[in-house]
TORKOL-4160 file (C-alpha; in steps of 0.2 Angstrom, whole numbers, padded with zeros to 4 digits, m for minus):
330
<pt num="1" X="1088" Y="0650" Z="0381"/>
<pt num="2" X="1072" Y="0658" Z="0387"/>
<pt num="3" X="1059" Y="0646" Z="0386"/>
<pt num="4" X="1040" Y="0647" Z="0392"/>
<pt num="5" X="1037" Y="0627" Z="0401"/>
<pt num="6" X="1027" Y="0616" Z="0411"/>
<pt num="7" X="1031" Y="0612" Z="0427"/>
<pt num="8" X="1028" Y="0598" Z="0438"/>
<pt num="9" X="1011" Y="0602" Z="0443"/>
<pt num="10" X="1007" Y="0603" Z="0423"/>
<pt num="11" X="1007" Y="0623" Z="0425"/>
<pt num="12" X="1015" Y="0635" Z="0413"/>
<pt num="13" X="1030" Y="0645" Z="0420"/>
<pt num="14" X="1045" Y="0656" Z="0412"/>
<pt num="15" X="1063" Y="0646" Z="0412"/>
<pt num="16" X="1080" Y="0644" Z="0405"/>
<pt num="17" X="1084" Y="0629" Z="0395"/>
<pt num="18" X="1100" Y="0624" Z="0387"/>
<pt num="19" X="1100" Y="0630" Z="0370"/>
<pt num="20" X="1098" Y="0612" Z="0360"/>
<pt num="21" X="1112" Y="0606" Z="0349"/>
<pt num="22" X="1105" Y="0599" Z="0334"/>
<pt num="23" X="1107" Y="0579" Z="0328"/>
<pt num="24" X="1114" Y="0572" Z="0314"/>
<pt num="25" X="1099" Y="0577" Z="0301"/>
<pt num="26" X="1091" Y="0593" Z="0311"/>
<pt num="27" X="1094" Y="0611" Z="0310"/>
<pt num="28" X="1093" Y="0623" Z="0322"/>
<pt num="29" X="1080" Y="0635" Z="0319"/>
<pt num="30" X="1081" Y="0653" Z="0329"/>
<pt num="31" X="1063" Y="0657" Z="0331"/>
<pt num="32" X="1054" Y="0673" Z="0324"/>
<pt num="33" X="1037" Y="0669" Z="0326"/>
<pt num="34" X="1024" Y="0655" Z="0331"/>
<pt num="35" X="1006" Y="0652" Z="0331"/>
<pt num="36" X="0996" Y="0646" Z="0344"/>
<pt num="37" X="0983" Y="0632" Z="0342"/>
<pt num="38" X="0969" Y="0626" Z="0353"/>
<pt num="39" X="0979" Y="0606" Z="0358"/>
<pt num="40" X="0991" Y="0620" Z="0365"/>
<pt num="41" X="0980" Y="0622" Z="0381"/>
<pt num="42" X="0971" Y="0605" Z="0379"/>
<pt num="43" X="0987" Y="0598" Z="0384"/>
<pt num="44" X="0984" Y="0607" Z="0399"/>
<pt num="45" X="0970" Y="0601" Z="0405"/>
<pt num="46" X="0963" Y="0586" Z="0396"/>
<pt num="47" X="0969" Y="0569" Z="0399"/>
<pt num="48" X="0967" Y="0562" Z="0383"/>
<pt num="49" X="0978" Y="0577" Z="0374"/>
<pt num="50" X="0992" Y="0576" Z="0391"/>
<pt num="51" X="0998" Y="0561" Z="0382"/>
<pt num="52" X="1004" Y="0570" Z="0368"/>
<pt num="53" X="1018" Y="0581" Z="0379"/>
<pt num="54" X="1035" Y="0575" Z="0372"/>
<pt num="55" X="1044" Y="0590" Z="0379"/>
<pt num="56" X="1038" Y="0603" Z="0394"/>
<pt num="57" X="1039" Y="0616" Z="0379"/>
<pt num="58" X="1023" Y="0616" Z="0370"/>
<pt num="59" X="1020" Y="0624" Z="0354"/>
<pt num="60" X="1021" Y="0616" Z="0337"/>
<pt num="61" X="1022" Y="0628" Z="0321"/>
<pt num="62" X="1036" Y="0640" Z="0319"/>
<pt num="63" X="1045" Y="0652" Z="0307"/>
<pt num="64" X="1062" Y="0658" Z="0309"/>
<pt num="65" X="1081" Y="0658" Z="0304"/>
<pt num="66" X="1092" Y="0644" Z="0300"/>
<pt num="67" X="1107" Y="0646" Z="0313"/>
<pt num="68" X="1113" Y="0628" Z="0314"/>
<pt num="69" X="1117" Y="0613" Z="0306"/>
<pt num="70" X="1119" Y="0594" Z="0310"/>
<pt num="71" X="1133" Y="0584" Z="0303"/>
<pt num="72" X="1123" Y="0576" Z="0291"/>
<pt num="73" X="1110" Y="0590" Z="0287"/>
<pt num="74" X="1113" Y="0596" Z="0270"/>
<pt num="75" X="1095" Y="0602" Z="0263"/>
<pt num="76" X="1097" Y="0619" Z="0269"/>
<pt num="77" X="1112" Y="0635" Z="0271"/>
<pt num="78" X="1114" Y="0645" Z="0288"/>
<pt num="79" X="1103" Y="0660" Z="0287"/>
<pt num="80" X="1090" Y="0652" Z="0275"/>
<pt num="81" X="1070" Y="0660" Z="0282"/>
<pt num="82" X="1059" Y="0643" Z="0284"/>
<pt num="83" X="1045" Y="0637" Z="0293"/>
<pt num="84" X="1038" Y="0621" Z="0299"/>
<pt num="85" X="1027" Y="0612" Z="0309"/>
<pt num="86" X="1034" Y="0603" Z="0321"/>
<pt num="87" X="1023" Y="0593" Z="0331"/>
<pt num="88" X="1030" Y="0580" Z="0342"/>
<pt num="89" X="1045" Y="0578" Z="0332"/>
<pt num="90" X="1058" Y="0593" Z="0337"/>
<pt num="91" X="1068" Y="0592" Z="0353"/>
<pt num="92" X="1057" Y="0603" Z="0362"/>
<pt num="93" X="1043" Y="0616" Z="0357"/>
<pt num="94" X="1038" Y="0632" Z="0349"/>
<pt num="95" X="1036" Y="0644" Z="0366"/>
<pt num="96" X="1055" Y="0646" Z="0365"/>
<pt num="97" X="1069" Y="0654" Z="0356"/>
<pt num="98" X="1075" Y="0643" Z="0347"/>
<pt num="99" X="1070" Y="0625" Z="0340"/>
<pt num="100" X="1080" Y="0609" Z="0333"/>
<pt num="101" X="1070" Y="0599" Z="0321"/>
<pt num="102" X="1071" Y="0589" Z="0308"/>
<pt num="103" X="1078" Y="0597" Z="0289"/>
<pt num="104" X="1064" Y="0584" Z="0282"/>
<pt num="105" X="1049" Y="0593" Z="0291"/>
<pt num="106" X="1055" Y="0608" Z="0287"/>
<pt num="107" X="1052" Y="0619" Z="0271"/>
<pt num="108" X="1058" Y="0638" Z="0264"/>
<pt num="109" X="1049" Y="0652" Z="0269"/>
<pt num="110" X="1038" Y="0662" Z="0255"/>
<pt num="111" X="1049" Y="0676" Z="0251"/>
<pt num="112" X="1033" Y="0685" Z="0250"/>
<pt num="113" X="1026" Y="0685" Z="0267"/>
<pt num="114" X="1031" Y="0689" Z="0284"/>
<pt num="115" X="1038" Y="0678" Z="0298"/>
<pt num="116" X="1022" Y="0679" Z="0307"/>
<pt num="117" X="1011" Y="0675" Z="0290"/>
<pt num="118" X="1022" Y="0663" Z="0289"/>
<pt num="119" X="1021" Y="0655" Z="0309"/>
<pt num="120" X="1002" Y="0654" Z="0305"/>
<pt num="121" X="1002" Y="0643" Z="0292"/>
<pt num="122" X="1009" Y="0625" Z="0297"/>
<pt num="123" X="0996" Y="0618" Z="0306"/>
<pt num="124" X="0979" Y="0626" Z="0298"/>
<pt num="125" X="0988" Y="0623" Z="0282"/>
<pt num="126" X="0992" Y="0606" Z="0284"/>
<pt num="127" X="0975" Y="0602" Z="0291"/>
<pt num="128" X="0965" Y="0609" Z="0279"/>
<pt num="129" X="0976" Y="0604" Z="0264"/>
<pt num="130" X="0974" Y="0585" Z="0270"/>
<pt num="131" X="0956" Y="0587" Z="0273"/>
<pt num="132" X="0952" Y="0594" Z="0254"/>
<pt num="133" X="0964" Y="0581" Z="0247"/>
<pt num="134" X="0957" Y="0565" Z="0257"/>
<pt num="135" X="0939" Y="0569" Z="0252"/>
<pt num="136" X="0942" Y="0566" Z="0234"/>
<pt num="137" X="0928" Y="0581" Z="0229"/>
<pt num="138" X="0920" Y="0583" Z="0213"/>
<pt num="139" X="0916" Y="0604" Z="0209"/>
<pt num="140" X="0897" Y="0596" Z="0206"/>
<pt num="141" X="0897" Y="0590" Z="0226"/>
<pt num="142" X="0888" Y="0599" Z="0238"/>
<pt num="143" X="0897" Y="0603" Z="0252"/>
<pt num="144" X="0894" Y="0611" Z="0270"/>
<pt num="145" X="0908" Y="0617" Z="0281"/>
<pt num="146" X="0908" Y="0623" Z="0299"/>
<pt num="147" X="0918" Y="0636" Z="0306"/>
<pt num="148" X="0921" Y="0643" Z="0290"/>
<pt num="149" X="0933" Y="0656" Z="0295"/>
<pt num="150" X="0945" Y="0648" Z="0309"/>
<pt num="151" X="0960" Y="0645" Z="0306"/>
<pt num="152" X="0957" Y="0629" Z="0297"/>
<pt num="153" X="0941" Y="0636" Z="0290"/>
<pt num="154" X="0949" Y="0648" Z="0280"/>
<pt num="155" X="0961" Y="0639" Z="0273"/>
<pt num="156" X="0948" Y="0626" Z="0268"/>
<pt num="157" X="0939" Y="0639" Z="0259"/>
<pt num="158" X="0952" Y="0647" Z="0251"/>
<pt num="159" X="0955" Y="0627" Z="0241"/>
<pt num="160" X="0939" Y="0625" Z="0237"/>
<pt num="161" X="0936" Y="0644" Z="0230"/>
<pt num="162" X="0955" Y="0642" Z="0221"/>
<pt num="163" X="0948" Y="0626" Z="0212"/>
<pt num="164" X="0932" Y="0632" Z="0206"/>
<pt num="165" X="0920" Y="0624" Z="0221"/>
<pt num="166" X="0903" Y="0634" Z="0218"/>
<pt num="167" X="0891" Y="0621" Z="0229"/>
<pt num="168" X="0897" Y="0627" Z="0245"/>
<pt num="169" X="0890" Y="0633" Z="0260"/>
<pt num="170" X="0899" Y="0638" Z="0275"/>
<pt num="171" X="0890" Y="0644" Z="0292"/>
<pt num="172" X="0898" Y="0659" Z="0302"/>
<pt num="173" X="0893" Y="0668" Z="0320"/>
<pt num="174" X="0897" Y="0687" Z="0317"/>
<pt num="175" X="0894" Y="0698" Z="0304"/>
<pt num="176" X="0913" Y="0703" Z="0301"/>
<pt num="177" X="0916" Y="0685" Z="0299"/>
<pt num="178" X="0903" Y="0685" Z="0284"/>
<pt num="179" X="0913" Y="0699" Z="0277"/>
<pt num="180" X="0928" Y="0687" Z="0275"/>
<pt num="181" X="0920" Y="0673" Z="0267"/>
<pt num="182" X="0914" Y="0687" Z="0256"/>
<pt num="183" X="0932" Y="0691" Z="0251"/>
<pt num="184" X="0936" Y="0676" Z="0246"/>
<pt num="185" X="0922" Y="0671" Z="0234"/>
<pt num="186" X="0906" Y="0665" Z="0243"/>
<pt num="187" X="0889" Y="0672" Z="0239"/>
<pt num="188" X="0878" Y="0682" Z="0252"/>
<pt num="189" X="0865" Y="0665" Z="0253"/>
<pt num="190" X="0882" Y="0654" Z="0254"/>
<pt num="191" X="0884" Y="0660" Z="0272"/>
<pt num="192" X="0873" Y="0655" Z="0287"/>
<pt num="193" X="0874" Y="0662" Z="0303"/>
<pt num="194" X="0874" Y="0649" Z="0313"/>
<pt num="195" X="0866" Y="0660" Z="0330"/>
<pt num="196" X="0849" Y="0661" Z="0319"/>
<pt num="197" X="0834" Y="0651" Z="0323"/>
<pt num="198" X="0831" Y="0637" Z="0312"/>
<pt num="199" X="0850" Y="0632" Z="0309"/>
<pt num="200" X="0846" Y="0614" Z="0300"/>
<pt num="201" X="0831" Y="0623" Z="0289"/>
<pt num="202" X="0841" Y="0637" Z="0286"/>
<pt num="203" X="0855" Y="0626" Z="0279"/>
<pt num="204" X="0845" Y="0615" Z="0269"/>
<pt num="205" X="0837" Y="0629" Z="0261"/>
<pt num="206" X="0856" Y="0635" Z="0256"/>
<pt num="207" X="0857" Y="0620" Z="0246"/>
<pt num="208" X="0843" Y="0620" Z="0237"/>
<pt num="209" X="0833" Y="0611" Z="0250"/>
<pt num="210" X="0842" Y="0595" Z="0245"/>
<pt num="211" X="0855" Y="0587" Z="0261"/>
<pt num="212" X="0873" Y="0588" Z="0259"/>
<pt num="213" X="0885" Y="0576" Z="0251"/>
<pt num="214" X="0899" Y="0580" Z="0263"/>
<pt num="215" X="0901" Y="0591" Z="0277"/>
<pt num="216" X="0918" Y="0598" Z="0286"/>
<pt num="217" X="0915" Y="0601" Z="0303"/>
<pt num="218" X="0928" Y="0611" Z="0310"/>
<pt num="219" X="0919" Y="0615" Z="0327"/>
<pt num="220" X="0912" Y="0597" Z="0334"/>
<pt num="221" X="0899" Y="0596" Z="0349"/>
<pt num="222" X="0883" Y="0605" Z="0345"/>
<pt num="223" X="0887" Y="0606" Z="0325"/>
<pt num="224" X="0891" Y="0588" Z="0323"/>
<pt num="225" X="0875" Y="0585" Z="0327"/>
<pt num="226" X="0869" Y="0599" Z="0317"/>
<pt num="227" X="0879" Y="0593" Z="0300"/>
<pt num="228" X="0875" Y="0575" Z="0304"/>
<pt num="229" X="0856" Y="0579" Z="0301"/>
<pt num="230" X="0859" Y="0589" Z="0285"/>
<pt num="231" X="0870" Y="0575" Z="0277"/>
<pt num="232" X="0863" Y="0562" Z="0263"/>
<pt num="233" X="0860" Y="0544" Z="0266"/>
<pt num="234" X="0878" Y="0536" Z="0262"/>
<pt num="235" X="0886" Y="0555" Z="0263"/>
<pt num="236" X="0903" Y="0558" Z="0271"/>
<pt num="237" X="0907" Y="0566" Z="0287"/>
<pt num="238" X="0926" Y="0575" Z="0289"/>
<pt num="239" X="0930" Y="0575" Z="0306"/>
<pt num="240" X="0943" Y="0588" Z="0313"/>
<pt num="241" X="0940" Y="0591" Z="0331"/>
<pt num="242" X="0935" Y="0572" Z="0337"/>
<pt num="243" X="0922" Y="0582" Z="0347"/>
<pt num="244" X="0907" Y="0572" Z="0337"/>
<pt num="245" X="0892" Y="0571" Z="0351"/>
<pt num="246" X="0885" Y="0553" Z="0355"/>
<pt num="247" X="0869" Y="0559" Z="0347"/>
<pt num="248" X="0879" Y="0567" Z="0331"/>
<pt num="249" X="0889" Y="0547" Z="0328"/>
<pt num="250" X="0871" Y="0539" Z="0331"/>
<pt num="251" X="0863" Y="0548" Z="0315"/>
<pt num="252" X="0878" Y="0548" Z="0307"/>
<pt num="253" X="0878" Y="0528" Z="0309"/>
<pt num="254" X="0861" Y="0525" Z="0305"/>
<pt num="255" X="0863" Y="0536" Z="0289"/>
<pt num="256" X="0879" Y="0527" Z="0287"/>
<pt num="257" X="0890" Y="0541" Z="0282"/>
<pt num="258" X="0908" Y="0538" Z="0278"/>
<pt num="259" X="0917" Y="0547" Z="0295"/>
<pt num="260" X="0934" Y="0552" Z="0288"/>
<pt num="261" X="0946" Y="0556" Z="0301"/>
<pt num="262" X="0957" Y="0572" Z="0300"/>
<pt num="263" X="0973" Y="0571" Z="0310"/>
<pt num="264" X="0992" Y="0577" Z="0308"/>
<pt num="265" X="0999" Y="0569" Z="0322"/>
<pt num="266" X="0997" Y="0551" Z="0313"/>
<pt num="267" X="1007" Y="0558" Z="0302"/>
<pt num="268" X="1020" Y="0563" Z="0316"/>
<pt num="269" X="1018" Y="0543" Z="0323"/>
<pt num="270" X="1025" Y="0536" Z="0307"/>
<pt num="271" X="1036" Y="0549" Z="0304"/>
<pt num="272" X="1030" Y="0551" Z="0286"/>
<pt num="273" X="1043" Y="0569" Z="0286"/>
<pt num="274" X="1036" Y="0573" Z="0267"/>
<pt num="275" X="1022" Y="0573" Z="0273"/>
<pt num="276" X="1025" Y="0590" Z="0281"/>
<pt num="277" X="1039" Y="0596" Z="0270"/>
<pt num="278" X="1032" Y="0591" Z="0254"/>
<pt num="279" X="1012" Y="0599" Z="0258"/>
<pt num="280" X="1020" Y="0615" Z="0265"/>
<pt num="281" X="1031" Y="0616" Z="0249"/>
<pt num="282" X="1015" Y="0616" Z="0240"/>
<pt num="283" X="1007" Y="0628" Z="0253"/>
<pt num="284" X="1021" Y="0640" Z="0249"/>
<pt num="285" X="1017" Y="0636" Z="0231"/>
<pt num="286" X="1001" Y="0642" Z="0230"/>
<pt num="287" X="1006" Y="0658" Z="0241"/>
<pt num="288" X="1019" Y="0664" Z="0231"/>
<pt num="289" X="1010" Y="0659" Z="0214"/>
<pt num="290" X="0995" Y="0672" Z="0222"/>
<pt num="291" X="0983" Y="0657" Z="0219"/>
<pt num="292" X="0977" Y="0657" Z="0239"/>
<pt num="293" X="0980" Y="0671" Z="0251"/>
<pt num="294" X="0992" Y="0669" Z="0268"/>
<pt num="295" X="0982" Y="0667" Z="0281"/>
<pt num="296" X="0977" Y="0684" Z="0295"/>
<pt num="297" X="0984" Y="0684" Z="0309"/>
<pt num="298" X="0985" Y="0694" Z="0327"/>
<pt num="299" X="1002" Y="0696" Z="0335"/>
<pt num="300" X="0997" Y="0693" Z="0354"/>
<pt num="301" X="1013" Y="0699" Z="0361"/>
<pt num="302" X="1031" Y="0695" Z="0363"/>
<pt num="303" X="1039" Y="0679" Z="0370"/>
<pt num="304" X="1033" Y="0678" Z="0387"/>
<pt num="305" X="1020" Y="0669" Z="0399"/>
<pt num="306" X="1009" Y="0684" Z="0398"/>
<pt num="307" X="1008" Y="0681" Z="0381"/>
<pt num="308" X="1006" Y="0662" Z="0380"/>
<pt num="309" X="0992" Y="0664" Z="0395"/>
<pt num="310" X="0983" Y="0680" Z="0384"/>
<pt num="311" X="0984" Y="0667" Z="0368"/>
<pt num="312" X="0976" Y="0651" Z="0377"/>
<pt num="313" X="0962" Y="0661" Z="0386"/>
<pt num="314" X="0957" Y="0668" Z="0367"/>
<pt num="315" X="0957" Y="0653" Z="0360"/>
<pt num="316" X="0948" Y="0645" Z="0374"/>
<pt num="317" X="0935" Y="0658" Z="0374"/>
<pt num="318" X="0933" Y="0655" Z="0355"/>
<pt num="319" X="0937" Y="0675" Z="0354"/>
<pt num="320" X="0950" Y="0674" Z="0340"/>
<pt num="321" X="0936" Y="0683" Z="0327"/>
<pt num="322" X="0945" Y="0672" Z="0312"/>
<pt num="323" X="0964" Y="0678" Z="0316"/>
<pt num="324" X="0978" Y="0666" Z="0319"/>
<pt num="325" X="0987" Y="0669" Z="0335"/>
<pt num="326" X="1007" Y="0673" Z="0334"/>
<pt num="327" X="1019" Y="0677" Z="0347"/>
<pt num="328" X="1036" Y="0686" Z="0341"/>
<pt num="329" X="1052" Y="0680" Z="0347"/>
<pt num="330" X="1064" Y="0692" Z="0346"/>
């Protein structure tokens, strides 16, 4: 099969790969579309994430077609349309045509969407669906979240729109970006830009001029220093990049906030499978049900190196302007 993989000098090349046969309890999956997500190129080129490669295919949400079954895989029928993310737990990755994983991670596609709407889901999804749920919010809380409009951004503030959150706000960096978080519910002085002058004043007065009972940061370095100075005494911290500043973990301590730790791959290291299946079931869920909307998206190209390349250097470059990257496999 064609296949987009690392090669020994950690670089990313075009290849043919034997087609994986599925174990007892996985399915084969031929892939018709997956997303891309910025651990794809940290793998690349940081140390710490390099030690995540289980497989020279990288990639880790998918949606496609059920073509194969293992002997004792019995939850889905050939041609059933699912998607899944499949973190470190599939025989090799997403930049491929097809995928063997397994049927526990793995959950029915909303008849609804597309297979791209579908590819972007998984990994945004789950993140922000754990976040919302592990924070344990009360609709009186006051909540600031970062990178509103990401891929995890979106989803965050679709939850806390769906379930009636009104003490939110949420900073963005262009005006089209603002537009969105307009869609989904949030007020004009909900929305910060976070390129003005003044950032922290500009927040604070947002929120009544009061400091924040919890803040989401979904963008680390600069604005975890920026949300730890607008957090209360005793306030709580959601951390989803692990790119808190030693300045930001410093006021953070001395206010001493709660740090909760945001991370699907724990999840992948105990093999907690419903994890995945049973939070993408509720996913699709609220989807089908038209309580949230699918997420955007922007489909980079077909399965190739061009394409993965063209997808790393957007999301390194931060230049995604609130879509969710897909590549087609066809």
């Amino acid at each position: 099969m064609k296949v987009i993989a690392l090669n020994k000098n950690f670089q990313l090349e075009n290849a043919v790969f034997e087609k994986p046969t599925p174990k007892d309890h996985e399915i084969l999956i031929q892939i018709k579309a997956s997303g891309f997500n910025p651990i794809d190129y940290q793998m690349i080129e940081n140390e710490l994430e390099r030690r995540l490669v289980s497989s020279p295919i990288l990639g880790r949400e998918l949606s496609g077609i059920v073509v194969e079954k293992g002997a004792a895989a019995h939850q889905f029928n050939i041609g059933d349309e699912v998607f899944c993310g499949s973190g470190s737990m599939g025989s090799n990755g997403s930049y491929a045509e097809y995928i063997a994983v397994p049927e526990a991670i793995v959950a029915l596609k909303p008849k609804s969407i597309s297979f791209e709407q579908a590819a972007a889901i998984p990994s945004a999804g789950l993140t922000a669906l754990q976040t919302f749920k592990r924070l344990k919010l009360n609709t009186d809380d006051t909540i600031l979240v970062t990178g509103a409009t990401g891929g995890v951004g979106s989803f965050v503030m679709k939850y806390l729109t769906a379930n009636d959150f009104h003490n939110v706000v949420a900073t963005v960096g262009s005006e089209e970006n603002r537009q969105i978080l307009l869609k989904i519910g949030l007020q004009n002085h909900q929305i910060i830009n976070y390129k003005e002058e003044n950032l922290v004043a500009n927040l604070l007065k947002a929120n009544n001029n009061k400091p924040f009972d919890f803040g989401i940061d979904l963008v680390g370095n600069y604005m975890s220093e920026v949300t730890a100075d607008v957090l209360k005494i005793n306030g709580t911290y959601a951390d989803v990049t692990a790119l808190i500043t030693k300045d930001a973990h410093e006021t953070l301590f001395n206010k001493g906030t709660v740090i909760v730790n945001i991370s699907n791959y724990s999840y992948t290291m105990s093999k907690d499978y419903q994890y995945y299946k049973g939070n993408l079931e509720e996913i699709s869920n609220l989807i089908e049900t038209g309580i949230i909307s699918p997420p955007q998206y922007k489909t980079i190209g077909n399965l190739s190196l061009e394409t993965v390349l063209k997808a790393h250097s957007i999301l390194k470059n931060n230049q995604t302007q609130g879509h969710k990257l897909i590549m087609k496999h066809e």
